[in-house]
N, C-alpha and C positions, 0 to 999 in steps of 0.2 A: 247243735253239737256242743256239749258242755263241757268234756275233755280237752284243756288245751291243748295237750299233743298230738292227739289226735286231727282236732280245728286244723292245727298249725300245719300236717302233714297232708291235708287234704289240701291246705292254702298252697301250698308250693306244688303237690300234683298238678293242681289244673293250671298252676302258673307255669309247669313245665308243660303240661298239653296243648300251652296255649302258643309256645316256643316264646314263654318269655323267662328270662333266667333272674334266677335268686339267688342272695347267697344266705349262708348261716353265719353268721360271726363267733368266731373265738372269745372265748369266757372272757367279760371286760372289754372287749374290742373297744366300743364304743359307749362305753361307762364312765368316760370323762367329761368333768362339766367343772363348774367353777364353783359350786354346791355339792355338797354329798348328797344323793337321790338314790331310792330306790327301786326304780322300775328299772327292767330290761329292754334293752333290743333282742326281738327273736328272729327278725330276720329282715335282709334288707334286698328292696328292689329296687332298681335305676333305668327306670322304661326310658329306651330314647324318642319317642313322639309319644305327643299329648292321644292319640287316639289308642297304643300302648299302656299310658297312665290311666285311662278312661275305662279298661279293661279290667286294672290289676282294681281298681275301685269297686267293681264290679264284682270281679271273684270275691275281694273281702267279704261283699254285701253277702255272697251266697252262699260261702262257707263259712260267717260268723265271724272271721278273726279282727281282731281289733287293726286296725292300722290310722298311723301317725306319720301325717307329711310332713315332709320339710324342701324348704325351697333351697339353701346354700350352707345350714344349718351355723349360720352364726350368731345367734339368737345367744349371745358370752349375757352371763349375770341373769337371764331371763328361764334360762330353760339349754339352752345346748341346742345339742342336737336328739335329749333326751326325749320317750314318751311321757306322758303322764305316769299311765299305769303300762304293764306288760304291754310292748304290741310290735307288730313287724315296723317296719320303716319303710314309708313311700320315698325318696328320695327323686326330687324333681331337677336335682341343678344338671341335669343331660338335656332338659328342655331349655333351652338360653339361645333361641330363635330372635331378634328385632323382626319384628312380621311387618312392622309398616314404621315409617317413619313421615310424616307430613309435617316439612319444614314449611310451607306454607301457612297452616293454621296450628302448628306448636303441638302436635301428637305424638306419643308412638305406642306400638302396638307389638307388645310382648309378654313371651313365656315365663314363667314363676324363676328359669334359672340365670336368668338377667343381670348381672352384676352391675355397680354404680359406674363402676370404671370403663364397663363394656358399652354402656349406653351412652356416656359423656365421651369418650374416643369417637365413638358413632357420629355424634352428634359436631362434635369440632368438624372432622372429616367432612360434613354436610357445611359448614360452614358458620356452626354455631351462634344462628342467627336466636336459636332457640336455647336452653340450657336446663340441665335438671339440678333442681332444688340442692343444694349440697348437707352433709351431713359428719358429726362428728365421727359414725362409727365405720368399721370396713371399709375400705372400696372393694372388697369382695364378697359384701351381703349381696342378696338380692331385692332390688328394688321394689318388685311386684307384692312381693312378701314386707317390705316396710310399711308399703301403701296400705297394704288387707290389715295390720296389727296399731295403724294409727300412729308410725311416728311418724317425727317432726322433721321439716325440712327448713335450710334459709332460702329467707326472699319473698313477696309476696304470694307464690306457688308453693310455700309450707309445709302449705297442709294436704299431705300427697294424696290421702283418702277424698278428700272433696274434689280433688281432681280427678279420678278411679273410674270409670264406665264401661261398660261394653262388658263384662265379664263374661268368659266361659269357666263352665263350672262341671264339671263331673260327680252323680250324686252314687250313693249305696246300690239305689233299686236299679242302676243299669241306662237311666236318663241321662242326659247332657242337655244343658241349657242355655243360654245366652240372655242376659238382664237390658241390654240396650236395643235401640233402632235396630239391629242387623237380626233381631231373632224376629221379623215382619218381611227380611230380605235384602237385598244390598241396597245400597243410596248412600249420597251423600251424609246423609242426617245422622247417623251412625259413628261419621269419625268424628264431626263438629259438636254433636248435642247429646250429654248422657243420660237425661232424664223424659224417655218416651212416654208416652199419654201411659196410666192408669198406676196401679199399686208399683213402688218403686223399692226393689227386693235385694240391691249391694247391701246394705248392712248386716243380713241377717249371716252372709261369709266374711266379715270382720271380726277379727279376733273371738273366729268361733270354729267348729268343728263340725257343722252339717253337710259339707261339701270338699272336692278340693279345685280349685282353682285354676285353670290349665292356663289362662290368659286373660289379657286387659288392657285396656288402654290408660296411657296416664297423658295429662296435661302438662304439659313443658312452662317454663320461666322465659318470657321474653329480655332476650340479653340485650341492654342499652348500651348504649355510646359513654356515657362515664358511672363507673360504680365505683365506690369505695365505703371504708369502715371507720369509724369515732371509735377507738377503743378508750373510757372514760373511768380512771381509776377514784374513787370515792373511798374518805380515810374512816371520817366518824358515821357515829349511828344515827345522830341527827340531821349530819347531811345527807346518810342513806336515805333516809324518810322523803324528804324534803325533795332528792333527787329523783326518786319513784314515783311521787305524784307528778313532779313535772315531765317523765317520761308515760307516764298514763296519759296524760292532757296532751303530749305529741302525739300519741297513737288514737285517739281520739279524735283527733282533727285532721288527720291525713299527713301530718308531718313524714313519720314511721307508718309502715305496716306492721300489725301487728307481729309477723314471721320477721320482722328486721332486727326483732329485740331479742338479745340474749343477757343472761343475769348470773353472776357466779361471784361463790365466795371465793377466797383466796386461796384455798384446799383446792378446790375443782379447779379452780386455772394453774397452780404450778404443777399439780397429777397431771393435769392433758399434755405438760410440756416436757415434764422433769419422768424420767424412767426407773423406777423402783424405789424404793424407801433410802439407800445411801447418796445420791442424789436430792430425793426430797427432803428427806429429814434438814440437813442445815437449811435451807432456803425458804422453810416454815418458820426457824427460829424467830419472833416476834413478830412473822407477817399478820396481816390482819386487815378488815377493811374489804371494802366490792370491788368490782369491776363491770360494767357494761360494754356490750359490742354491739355497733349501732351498725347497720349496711344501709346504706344511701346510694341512691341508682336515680339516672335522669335523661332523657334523652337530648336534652341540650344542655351545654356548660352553663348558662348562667342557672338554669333551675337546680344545676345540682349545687353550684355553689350556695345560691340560697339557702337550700335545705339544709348543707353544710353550715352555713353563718347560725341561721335559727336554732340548730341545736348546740354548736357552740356559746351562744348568746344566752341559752337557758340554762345553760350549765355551771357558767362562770357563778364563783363565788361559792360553788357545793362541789367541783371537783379539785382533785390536789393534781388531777393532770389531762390531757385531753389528746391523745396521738391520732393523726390521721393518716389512711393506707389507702393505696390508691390501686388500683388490678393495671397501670400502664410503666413504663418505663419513661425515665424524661425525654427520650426519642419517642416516646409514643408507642413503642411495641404493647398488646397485649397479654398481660403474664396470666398464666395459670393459678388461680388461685380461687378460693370458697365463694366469692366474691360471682364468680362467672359457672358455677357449677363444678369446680376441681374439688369432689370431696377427698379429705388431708388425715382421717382414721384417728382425729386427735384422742378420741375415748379411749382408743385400745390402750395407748400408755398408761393411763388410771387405773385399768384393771392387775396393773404391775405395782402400785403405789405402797403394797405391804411385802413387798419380794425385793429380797436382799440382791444386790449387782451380781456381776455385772448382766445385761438384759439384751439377747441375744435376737438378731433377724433369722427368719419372720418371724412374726408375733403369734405366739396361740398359746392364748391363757389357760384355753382343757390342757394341751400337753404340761406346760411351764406347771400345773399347779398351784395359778393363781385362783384363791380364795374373793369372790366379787360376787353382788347384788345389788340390783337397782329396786329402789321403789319408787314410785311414778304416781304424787298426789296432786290432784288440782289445788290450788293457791291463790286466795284474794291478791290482785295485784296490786297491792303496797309492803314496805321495808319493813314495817311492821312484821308481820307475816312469816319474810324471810327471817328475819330475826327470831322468829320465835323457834321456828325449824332449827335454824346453826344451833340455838342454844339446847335445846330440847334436844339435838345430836351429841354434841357436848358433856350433856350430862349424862346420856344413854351410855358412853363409850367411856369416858371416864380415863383411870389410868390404863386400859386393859388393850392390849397391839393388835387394836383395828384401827382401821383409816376412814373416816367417812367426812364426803363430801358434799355442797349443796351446788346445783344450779338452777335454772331456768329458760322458759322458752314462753314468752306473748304468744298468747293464743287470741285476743281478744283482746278490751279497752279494759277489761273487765278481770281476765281470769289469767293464770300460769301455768303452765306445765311443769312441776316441779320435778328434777332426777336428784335423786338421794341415793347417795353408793356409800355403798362398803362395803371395805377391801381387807382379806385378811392373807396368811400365808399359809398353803393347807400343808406344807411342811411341820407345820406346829399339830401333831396326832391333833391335842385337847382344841384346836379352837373349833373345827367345825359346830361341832353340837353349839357350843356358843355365841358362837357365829349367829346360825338360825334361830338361837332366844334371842339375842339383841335384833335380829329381825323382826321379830311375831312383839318386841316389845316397843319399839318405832312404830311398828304399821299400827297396833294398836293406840298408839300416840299419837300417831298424827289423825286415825279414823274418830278416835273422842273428841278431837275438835272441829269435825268436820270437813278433815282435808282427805278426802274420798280417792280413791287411786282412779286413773285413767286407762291402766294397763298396766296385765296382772303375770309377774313369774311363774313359776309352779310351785314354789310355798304359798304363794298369797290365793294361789286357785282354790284351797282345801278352805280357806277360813271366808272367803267371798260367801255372801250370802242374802241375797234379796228377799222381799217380799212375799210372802207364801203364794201368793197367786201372779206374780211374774212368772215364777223359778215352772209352776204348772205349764203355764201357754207355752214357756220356752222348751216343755219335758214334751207338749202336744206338738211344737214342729218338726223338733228333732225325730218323734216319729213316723211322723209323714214324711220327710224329707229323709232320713236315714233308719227306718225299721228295725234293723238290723244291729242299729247302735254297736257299729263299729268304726265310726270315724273317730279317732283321736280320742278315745274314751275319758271322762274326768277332763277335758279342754275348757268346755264351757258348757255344757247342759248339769245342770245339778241333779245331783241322788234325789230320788224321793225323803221325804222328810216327815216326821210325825204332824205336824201342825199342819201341812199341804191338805 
């Protein structure tokens, strides 16, 4: 059916035959984002069970229309709650089931509308023997959807996609599938182990668009008896250097986990803290210089003190300070803090760092009309590196009232997760469009040297472009697995290409 309104008017028929209800949205409704974009919502459905969601998956497949999931749609600076191109909206956060929780062996087992806040309450309640990775952004994103899109979490549990199994998955043609032990039948092996004998097929629903994802299980952070954090401020650029190697050579040898390390300029830490540009503005005045946050966790006091000594010990004489935080009270009570799984939303405040006060509860940068983009490049893990990024932002940005900031996340002994933001004020008509050139003029700056993104907005989807014979195999699954090419259109399968 090649008439959209047509497509569209048959996708709601059988979605009412089906007695599942849809709505249409009001011109705009849901055309705020933190970018100017041009795709529409045409129409949005909110199935309350996943065998619901599995259907409305299904109708798209049969009557062609495009459709675009979202789990809690907090995806601010990446994308919204927006499609690519034209397409209705699956809208998942009605699914926000905990299906299993095994504090025995650190699981649990939930729906795409899962929030961080909903599963760490859970998890206290249980007795928080276990804890989920903490994170700078929402406590009201959803977890499941962090995990599928590859961010980063603290703690040696980080990296929430390598934790990920069991998935069920809802396809175009009408299928449902399950990728772990349980699609062979129930057993233990299933909640414990996610990689059953033969072809191992989680990644091909990461940050991609041939399925949608109705559940999963993730791996949990074992919560120890003393955690705390090194927050380690660093002045000059040679102790920068200096201190980065010797924070590579702790993660390296087991000092740190790689997920322990976080890395930010002075921008990116007073944004997380300080709310809107009349706030930030003085307290930049002549700031300058890093900052490290180190998490140190141990099941017995003298090891965690060691670890504490050791990184103290290697630091002295490259930092100008060294504070240490501890997650207990001098009574010993345990506090709520990132340190134990309390994620604290410190990102949202950065998406305010170009918006004039005062900066009002709660936070939503679509309604507020904050102007924010993340770009998200891998990074040699030396100061080096970062430094070239600050500077290379520096000069991209110049006099002109954008705000952008660097940090980082260890991924490895090896490699970084760089987030590069900027933040503008879409009150200002002219910056948008300018906005998105100093975008497309970064990403091309940091892609000439190599520093390749890990995870991609919707400006950076159009200019992605692989190897003529990847972009094929990936154009040949998407149509086995979706025919119909209507998942998420423009998410991740690329157009045909002359050179393909």
């Amino acid at each position: 059916m090649s008439d959209p309104v047509a497509r569209l008017d048959a996708f709601l028929a059988a979605l009412a035959a089906a007695g599942i209800s849809a709505s249409r949205p009001a011109r705009d409704e849901c055309q705020a984002a933190t970018f100017p974009w041009p795709a529409r919502t045409l129409a949005i459905v909110r199935p309350a069970t996943s065998a619901e969601a599995a259907h409305v998956v299904t109708i798209a497949g049969q009557t062609g229309q495009p459709l675009h999931p979202l789990s809690r749609g907090r995806n601010w600076g990446l994308g919204s709650r927006l499609p690519v191109v034209d397409a209705a909206i699956l809208d998942l956060s009605r699914l926000d089931a905990i299906l299993d929780i095994d504090m025995a062996n650190g699981t649990a087992w939930i729906e795409p509308g899962v929030t961080f806040a909903q599963l760490q309450a859970r998890l206290k309640a249980e007795g928080l023997r276990y804890h989920l990775p903490s994170f700078g952004g929402p406590i009201d994103a959803s977890v499941l959807a962090n995990a599928l899109e590859r961010g980063d979490g603290a703690g040696p549990m980080g990296d929430r996609h390598a934790g990920l199994f069991d998935l069920d998955i809802a396809l175009s043609t009408g299928e449902r599938i399950r990728t772990g032990h349980r699609r062979l039948g129930p057993g233990i092996a299933a909640e414990l182990h996610g990689r059953p004998a033969g072809p191992l097929i989680e990644g091909l629903f990461s940050q991609s668009s041939l399925g949608v994802v109705l559940s999963g299980r993730v791996a949990l952070n074992p919560t120890l008896d003393h955690a705390g954090a090194l927050l380690v401020e660093i002045e000059t650029e040679a102790a920068f250097d200096l201190a980065l190697a010797v924070l590579r050579r702790l993660v390296e040898s087991g000092v740190l986990n790689a997920y322990d390390v976080a890395i930010w300029n002075r921008a990116k830490r007073l944004s997380s803290l300080l709310r809107g540009r009349d706030a930030l503005a003085p307290a930049l005045q002549g700031a300058a210089g890093w900052g490290l946050s180190l998490i140190v966790a141990g099941d017995h006091r003298e090891l965690f003190d060691a670890r504490v000594a050791v990184i103290r010990r290697s630091f002295a004489g490259l930092a100008s300070s060294i504070d240490t935080m501890e997650d207990r009270t001098d009574s010993g009570e345990r506090l709520e803090t990132f340190l134990t799984g309390f994620s604290h939303g410190g990102n949202l405040a950065s998406l305010y760092a170009a918006k004039p006060g005062p900066i009002e509860e709660p936070l939503d940068p679509d309604r507020d009309g904050c102007g924010f983009l993340w770009l998200c490049p891998v990074l040699p893990f030396s100061g080096a590196a970062l430094r070239e990024v600050e500077a290379l932002l520096a000069e991209a940005v110049g006099e002109r009232p954008f705000f952008a900031a660097l940090g980082a996340q260890a991924v490895s002994g090896r490699a970084l997760h760089g987030y590069v933001s900027l933040a503008w004020d879409r009150a200002d008509s002219m910056a948008d469009d300018a906005a998105l050139a100093l975008y497309r003029q970064v990403a091309a700056a940091l892609a000439a040297r190599g520093y390749r993104a890990f995870r991609l907005g919707h400006p950076g989807l159009r200019e992605a472009q692989a190897e003529a014979s990847y972009d094929a195999v990936l154009r040949r699954l998407a149509r086995a697995l979706d025919p119909a090419g209507v998942m998420a259109p423009g998410r991740s399968v690329p157009a045909e290409r002359d050179d393909a």
